[in-house]
VOPAGU-2260 file (C-alpha; in pm, 1 decimal, decimal comma):
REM VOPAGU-2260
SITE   aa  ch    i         X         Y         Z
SITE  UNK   A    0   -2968,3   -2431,5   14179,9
SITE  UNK   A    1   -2600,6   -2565,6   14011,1
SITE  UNK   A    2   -2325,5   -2633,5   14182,3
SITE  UNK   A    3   -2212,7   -2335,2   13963,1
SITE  UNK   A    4   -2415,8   -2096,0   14234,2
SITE  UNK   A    5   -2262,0   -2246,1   14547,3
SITE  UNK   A    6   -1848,8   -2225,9   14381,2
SITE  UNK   A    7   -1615,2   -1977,5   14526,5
SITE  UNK   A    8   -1481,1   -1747,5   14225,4
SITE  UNK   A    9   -1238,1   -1515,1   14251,0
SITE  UNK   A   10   -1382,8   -1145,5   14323,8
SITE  UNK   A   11   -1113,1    -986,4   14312,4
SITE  UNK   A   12   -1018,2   -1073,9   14020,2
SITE  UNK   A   13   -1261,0    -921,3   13893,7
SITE  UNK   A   14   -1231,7    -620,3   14081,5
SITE  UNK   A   15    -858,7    -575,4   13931,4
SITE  UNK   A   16    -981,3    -611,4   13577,7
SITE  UNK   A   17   -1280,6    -350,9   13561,5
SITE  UNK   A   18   -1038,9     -61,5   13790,0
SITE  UNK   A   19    -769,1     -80,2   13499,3
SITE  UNK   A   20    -767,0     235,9   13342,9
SITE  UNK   A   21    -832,0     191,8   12986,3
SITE  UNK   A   22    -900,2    -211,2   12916,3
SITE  UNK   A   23   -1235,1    -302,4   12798,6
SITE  UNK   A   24   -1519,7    -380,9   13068,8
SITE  UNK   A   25   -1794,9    -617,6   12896,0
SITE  UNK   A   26   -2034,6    -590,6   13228,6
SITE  UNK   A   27   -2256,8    -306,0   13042,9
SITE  UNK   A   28   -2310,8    -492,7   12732,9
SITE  UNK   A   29   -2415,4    -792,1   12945,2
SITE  UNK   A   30   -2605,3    -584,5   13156,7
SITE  UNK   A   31   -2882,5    -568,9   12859,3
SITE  UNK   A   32   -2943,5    -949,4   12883,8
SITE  UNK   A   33   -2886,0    -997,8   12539,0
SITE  UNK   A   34   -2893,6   -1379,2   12416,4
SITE  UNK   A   35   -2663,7   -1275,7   12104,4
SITE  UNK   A   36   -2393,9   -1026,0   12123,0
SITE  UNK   A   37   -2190,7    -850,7   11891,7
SITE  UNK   A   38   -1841,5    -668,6   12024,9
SITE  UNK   A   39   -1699,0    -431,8   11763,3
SITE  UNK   A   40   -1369,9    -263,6   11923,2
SITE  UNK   A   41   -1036,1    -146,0   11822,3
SITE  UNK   A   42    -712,9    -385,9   11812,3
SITE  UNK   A   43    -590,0    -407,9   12134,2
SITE  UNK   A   44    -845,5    -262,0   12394,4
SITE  UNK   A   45    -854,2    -576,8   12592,0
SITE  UNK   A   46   -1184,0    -715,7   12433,3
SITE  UNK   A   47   -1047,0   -1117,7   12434,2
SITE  UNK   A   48    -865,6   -1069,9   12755,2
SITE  UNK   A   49   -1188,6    -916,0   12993,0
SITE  UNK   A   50   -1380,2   -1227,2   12831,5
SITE  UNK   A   51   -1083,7   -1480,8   12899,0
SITE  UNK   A   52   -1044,6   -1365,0   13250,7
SITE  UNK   A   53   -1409,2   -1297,2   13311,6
SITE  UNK   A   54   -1458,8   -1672,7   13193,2
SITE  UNK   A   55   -1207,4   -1874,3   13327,3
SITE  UNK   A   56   -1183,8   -1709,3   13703,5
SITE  UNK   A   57   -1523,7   -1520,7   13745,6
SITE  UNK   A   58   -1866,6   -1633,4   13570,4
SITE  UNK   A   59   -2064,4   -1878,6   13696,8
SITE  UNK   A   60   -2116,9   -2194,3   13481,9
SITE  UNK   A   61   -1853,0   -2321,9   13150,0
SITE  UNK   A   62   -1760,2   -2153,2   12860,0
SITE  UNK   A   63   -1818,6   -2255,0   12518,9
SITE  UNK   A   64   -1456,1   -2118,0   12338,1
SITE  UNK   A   65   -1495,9   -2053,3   11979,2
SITE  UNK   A   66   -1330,9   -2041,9   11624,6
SITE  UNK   A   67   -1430,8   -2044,5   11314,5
SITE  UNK   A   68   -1195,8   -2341,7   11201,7
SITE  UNK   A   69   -1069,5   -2615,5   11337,0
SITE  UNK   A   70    -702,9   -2563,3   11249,9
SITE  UNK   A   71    -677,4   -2281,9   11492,8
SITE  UNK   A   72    -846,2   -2451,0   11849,0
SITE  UNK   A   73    -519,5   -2611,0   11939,0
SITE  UNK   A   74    -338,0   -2323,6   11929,6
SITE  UNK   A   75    -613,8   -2092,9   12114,3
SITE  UNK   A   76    -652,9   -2415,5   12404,6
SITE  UNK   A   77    -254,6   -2399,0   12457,2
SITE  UNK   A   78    -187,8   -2023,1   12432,8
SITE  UNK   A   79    -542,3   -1892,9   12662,7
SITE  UNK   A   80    -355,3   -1871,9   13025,1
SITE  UNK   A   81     -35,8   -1752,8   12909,0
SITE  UNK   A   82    -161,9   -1355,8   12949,5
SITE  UNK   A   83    -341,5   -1403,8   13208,5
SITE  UNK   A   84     -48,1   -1583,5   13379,0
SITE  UNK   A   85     218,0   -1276,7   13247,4
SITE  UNK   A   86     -16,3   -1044,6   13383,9
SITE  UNK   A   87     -47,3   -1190,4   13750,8
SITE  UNK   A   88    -454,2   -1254,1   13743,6
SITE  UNK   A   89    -341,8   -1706,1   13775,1
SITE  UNK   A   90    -249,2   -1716,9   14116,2
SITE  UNK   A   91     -66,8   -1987,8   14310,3
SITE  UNK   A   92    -416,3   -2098,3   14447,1
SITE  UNK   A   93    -560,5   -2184,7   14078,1
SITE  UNK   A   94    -442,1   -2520,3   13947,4
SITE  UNK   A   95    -520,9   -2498,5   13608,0
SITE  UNK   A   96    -490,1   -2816,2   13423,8
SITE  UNK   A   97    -592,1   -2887,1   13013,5
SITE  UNK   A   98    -739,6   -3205,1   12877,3
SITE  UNK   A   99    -789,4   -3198,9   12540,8
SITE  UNK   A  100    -976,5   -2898,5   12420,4
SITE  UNK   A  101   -1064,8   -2867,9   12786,1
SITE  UNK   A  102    -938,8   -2598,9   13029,0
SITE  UNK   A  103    -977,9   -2719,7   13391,6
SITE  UNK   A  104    -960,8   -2462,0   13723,3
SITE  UNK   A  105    -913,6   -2653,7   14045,6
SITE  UNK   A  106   -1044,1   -3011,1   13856,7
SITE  UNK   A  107   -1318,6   -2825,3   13741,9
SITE  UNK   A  108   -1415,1   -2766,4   13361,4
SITE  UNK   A  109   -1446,3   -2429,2   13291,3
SITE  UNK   A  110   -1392,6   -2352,3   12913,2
SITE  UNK   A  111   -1406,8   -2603,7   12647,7
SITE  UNK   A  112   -1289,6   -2502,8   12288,3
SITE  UNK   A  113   -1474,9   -2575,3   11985,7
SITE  UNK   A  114   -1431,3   -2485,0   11612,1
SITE  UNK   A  115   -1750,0   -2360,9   11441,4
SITE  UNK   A  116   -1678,5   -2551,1   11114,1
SITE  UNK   A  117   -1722,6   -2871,5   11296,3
SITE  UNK   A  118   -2001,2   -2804,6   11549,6
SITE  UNK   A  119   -2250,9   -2999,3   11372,2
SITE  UNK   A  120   -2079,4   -3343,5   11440,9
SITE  UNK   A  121   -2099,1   -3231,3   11794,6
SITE  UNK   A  122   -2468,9   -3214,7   11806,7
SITE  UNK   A  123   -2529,6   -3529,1   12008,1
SITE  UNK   A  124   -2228,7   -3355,8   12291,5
SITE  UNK   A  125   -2439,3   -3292,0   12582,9
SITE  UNK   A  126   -2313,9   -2918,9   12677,9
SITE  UNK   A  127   -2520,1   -2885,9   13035,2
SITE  UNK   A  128   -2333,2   -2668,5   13261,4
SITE  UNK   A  129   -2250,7   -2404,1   12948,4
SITE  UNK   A  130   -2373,4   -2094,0   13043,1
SITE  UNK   A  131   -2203,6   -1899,2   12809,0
SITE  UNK   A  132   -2033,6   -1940,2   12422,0
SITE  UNK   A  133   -1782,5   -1686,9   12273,9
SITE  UNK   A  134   -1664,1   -1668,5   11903,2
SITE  UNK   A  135   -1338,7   -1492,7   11927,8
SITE  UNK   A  136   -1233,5   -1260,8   11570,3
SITE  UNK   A  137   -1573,2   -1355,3   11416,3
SITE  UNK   A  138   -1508,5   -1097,2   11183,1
SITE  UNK   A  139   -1289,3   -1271,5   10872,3
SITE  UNK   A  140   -1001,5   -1076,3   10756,9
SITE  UNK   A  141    -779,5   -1327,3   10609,9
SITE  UNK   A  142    -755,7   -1299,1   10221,1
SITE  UNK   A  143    -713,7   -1672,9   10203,1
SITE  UNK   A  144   -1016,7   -1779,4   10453,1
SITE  UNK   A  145   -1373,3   -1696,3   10431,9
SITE  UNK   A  146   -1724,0   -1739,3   10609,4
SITE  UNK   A  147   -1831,8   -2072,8   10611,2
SITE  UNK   A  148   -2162,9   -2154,8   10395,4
SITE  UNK   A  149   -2486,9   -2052,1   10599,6
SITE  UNK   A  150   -2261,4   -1992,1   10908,9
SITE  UNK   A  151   -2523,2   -1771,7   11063,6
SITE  UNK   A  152   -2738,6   -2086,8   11081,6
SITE  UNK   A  153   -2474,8   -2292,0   11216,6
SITE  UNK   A  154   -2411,2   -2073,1   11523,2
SITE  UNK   A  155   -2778,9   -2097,4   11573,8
SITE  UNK   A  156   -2771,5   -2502,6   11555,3
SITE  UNK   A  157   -2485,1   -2528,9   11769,6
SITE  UNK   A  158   -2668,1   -2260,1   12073,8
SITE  UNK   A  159   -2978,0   -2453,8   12027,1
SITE  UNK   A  160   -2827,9   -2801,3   12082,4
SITE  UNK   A  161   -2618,4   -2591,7   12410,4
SITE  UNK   A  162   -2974,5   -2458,0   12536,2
SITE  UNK   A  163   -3156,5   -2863,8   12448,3
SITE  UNK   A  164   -2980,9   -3010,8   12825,7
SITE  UNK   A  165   -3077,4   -2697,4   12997,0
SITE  UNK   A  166   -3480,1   -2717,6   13040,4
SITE  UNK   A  167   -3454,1   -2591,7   13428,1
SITE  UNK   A  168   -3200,6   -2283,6   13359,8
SITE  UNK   A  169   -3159,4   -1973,9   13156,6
SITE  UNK   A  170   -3040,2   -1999,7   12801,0
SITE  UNK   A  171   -2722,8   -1957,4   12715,6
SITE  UNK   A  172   -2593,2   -1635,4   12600,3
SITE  UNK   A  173   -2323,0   -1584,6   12304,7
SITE  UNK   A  174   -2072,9   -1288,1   12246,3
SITE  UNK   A  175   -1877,0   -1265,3   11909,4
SITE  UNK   A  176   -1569,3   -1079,0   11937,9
SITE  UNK   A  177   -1413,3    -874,8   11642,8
SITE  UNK   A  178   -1186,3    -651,6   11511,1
SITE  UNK   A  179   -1414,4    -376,5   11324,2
SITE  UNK   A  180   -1243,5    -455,5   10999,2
SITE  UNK   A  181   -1598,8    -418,2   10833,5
SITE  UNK   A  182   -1956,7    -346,1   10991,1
SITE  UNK   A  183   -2120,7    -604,2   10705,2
SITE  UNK   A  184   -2017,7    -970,2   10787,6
SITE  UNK   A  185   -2247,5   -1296,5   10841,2
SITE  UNK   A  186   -2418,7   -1194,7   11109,7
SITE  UNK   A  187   -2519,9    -807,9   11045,8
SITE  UNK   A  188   -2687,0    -910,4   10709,6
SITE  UNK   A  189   -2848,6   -1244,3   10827,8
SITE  UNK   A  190   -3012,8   -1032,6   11125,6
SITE  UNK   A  191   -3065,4    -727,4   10889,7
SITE  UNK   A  192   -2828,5    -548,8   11174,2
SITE  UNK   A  193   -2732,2    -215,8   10970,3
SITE  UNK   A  194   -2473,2      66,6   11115,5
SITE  UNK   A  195   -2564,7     309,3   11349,0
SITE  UNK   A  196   -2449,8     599,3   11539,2
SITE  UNK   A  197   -2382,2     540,5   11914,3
SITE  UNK   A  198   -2212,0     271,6   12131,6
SITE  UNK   A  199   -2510,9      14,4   12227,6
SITE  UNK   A  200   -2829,6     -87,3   12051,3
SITE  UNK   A  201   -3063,5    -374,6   12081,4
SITE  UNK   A  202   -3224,1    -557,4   11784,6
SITE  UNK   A  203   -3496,4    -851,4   11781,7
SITE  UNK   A  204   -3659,0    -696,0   12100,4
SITE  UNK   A  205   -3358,9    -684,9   12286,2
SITE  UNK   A  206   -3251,8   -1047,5   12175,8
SITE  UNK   A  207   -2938,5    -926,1   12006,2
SITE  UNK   A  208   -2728,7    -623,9   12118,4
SITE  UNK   A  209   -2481,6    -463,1   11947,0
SITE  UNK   A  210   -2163,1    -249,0   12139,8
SITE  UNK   A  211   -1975,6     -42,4   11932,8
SITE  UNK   A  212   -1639,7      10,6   12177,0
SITE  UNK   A  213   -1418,2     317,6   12192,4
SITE  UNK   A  214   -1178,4     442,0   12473,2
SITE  UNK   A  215   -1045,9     812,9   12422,6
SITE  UNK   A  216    -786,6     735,4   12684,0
SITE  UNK   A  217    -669,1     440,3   12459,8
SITE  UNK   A  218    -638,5     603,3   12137,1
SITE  UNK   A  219    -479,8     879,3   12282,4
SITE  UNK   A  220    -219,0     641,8   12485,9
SITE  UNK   A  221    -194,6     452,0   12115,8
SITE  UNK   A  222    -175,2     751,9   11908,4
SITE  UNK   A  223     148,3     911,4   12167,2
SITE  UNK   A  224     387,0     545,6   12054,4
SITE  UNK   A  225     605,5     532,9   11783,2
SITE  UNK   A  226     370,3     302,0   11592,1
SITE  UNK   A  227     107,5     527,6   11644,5
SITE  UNK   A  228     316,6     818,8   11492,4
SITE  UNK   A  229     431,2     596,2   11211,8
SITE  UNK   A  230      31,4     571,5   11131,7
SITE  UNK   A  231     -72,0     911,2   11205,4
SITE  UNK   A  232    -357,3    1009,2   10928,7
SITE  UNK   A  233    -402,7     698,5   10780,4
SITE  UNK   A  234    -695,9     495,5   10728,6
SITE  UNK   A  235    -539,6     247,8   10913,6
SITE  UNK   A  236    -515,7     454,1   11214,4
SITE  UNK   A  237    -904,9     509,0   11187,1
SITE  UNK   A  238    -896,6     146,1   11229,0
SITE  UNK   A  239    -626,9      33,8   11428,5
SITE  UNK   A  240    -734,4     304,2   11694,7
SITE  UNK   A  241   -1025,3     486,7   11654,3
SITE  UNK   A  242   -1279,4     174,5   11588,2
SITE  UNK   A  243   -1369,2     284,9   11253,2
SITE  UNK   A  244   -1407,2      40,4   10988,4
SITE  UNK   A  245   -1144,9      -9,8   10780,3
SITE  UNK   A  246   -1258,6    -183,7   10456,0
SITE  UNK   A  247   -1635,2     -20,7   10453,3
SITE  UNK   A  248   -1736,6     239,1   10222,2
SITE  UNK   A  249   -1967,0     371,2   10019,9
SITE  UNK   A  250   -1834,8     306,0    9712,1
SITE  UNK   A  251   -2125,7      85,1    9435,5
SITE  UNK   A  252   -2384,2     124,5    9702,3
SITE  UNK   A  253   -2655,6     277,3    9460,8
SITE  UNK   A  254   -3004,7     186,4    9460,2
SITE  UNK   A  255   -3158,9      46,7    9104,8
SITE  UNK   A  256   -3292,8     272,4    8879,3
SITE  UNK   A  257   -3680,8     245,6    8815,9
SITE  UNK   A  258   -3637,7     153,4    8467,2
SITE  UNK   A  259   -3411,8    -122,2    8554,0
SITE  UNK   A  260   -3598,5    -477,5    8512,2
SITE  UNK   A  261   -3514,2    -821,4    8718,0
SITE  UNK   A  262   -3300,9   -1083,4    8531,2
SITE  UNK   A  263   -3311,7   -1385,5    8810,6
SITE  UNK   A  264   -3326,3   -1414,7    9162,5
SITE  UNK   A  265   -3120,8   -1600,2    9468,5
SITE  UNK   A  266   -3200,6   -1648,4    9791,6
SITE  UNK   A  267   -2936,3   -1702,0   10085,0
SITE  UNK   A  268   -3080,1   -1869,0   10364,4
SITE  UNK   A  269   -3388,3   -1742,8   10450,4
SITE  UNK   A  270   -3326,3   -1407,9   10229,2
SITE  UNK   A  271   -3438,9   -1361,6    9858,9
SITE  UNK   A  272   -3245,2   -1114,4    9633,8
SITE  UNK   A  273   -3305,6   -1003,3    9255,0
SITE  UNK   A  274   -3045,3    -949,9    9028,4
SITE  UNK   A  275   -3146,6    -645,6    8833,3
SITE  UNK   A  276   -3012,0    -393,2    8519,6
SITE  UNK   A  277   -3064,4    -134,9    8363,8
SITE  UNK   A  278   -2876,2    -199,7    8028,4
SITE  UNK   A  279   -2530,8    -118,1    8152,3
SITE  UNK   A  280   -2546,7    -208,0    8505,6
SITE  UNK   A  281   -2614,9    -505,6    8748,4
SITE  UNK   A  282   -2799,0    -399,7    9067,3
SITE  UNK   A  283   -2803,0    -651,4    9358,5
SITE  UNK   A  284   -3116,5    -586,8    9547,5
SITE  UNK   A  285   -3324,7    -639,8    9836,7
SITE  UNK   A  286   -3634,0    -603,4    9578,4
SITE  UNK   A  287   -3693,4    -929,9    9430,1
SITE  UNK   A  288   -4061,9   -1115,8    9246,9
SITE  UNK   A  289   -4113,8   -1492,5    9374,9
SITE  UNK   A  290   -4228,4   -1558,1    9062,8
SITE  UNK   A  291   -3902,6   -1495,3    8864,7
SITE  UNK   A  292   -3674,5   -1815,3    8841,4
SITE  UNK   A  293   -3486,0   -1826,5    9186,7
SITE  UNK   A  294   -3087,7   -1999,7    9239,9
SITE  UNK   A  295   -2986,2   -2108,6    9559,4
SITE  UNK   A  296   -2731,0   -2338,2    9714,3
SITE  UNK   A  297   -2716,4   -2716,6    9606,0
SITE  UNK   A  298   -2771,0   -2806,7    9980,3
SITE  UNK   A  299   -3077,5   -2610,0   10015,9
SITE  UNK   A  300   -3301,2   -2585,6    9728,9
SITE  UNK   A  301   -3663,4   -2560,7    9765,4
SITE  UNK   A  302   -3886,6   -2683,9    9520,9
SITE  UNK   A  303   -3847,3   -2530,9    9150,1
SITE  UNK   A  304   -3517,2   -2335,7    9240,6
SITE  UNK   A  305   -3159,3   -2366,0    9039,3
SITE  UNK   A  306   -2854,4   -2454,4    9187,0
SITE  UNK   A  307   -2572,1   -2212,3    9208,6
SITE  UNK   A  308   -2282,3   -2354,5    9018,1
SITE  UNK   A  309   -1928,5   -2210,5    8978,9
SITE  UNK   A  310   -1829,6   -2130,1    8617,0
SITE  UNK   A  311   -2261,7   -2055,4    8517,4
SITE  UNK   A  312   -2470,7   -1739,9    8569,6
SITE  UNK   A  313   -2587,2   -1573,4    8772,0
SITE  UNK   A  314   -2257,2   -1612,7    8927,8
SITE  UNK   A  315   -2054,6   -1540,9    8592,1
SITE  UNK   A  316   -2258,7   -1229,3    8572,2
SITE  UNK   A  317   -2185,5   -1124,4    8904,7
SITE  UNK   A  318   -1798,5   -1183,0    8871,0
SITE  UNK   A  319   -1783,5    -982,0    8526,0
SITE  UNK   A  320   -1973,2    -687,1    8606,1
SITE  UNK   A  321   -1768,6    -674,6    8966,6
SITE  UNK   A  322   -1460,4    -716,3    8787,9
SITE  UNK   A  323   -1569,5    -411,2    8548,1
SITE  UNK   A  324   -1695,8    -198,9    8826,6
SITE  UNK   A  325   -2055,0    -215,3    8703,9
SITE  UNK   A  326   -2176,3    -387,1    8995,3
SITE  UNK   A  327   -2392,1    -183,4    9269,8
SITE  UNK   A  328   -2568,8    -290,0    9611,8
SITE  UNK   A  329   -2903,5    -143,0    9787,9
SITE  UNK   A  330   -2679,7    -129,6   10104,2
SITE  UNK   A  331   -2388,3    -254,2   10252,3
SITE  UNK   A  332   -2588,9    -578,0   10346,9
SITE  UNK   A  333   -2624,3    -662,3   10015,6
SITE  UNK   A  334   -2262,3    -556,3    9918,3
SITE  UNK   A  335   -2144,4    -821,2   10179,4
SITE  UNK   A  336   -2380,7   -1067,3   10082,9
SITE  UNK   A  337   -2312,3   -1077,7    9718,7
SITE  UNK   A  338   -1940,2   -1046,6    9781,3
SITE  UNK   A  339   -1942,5   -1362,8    9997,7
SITE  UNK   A  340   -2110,2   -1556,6    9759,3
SITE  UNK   A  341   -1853,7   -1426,0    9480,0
SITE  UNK   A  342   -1599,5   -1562,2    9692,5
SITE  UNK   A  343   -1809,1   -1866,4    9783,4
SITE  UNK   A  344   -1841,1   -2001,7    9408,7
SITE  UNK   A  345   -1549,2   -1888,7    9272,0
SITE  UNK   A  346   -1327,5   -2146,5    9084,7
């Protein structure tokens, strides 16, 4: 037993956050005991704030808080009370105090923040009372940022080195937060996580759970404002309010043609994929031979594989034939895998 399951919390906090009428309640998705968790919900449904609250004044154990890049933890450390403050759950009971990238409730640490990009020079920080780690707007939508290289595996190291100092307790569990700008991202097509009808479903043997979030009584609120009259039968509305993705389609995902024959293959991470044709165009495909010659990143070549290199093919060929619109995808794993590492080694 922690001190962490002796400390008074607040109950009725929590109490006032799940009886609101339309914000988001997380306590089904963790009710599946997932150890990986991935939130898709509409802007503005109160996914950040039930996790902010729920971590800061109600969960037993500290908080792992976390962004992609380092740039933005200062500003997420200074800004996290100032909602919850404006919206009376900080009462004049809590002293809430911040050193560093460190949160403190009563002189106790309760949410430490942490930028993705650099969690590998953190690997010797002993995390022991962590219970919990959440990546807040894991879902990139900024034209002028991207996922970091093998980020997938990064979140990994950093949970095991979190779960290393806890031999005696449960393992931590993570939840990444996004706006459902696209269903394909890092994570989907590193776990092979593909769309599905429905709000909840498990993956890995229940390892990894996925929520897809909508509340009618919040789109209709939404859709009754003058911003959501200005929207009104727009893709963007889809988005904005009715959790529907608002950059995926269908559009180039086309399987090969039989006659089509494999030019070269790369593999990204622990995935192998063959770039094939069929005279006119390029097929990136989940069909692949180990035998044909095989690119991969600089920093992770195996034996007798070619480095990727901006400026050369395959990535040339990828570029042109994207730029032409002769570029298809098996599915839209593949379309979000080749995409990424267009962006990735382009110069």
């Amino acid at each position: 037993m922690t001190k962490y399951d002796e400390k008074p919390f607040y109950p009725d906090v929590m109490k006032k956050l799940t009886e609101h009428p339309w914000r988001y309640n997380a306590q089904r998705l963790m009710s599946y005991g997932a150890m990986l968790n991935l939130l898709y919900g509409g802007r503005g449904v109160g996914k950040t704030f039930f996790f902010k609250v729920w971590c800061l004044l109600v969960a037993k154990g500290e908080t792992v808080w976390m962004r992609r890049y380092e740039n933005e933890i200062r500003d997420a450390c200074d800004k996290f009370c100032e909602d919850l403050i404006s919206e009376g759950y900080i009462g004049e009971d809590m002293e809430i105090e911040q050193d560093g990238n460190t949160i403190l409730l009563n002189g106790e640490p309760r949410i430490h923040f942490v930028a993705l990009s650099i969690s590998m020079k953190k690997k010797s920080v002993p995390y022991p009372n962590v219970n919990w780690i959440v990546f807040d707007e894991f879902i990139e939508t900024r034209v002028n940022r991207n996922y970091l290289p093998n980020e997938a595996e990064m979140l990994l190291e950093f949970i095991s080195t979190v779960n290393r100092y806890r031999p005696d307790r449960q393992e931590v569990r993570t939840f990444l937060i996004g706006n459902k700008v696209s269903w394909f991202n890092e994570y989907t097509a590193y776990f092979h996580i593909e769309p599905f009808e429905g709000q909840y479903k498990t993956f890995k043997n229940g390892l990894i759970c996925v929520e897809n979030y909508a509340n009618r009584d919040f789109e209709n609120k939404m859709k009754e404002t003058r911003f959501g009259q200005l929207i009104s039968g727009t893709k963007y509305e889809k988005y904005a309010i009715e959790n529907q993705s608002l950059r995926d389609t269908s559009d180039f995902i086309k399987r090969r043609p039989q006659q089509s024959w494999l030019k070269v293959c790369i593999r990204v991470g622990p995935d192998t994929y063959g770039i094939w044709t069929d005279g006119s165009k390029l097929y990136f495909s989940t069909d692949y031979d180990p035998h044909k010659r095989t690119y991969a990143d600089r920093e992770d070549l195996h034996e007798r594989e070619i480095a990727l290199k901006s400026g050369e093919p395959p990535i040339t060929w990828l570029l042109e034939f994207h730029r032409l619109g002769m570029l298809c995808f098996d599915t839209g794993g593949c379309k979000t895998i080749a995409i990424n590492l267009m962006m990735t080694y382009f110069r």
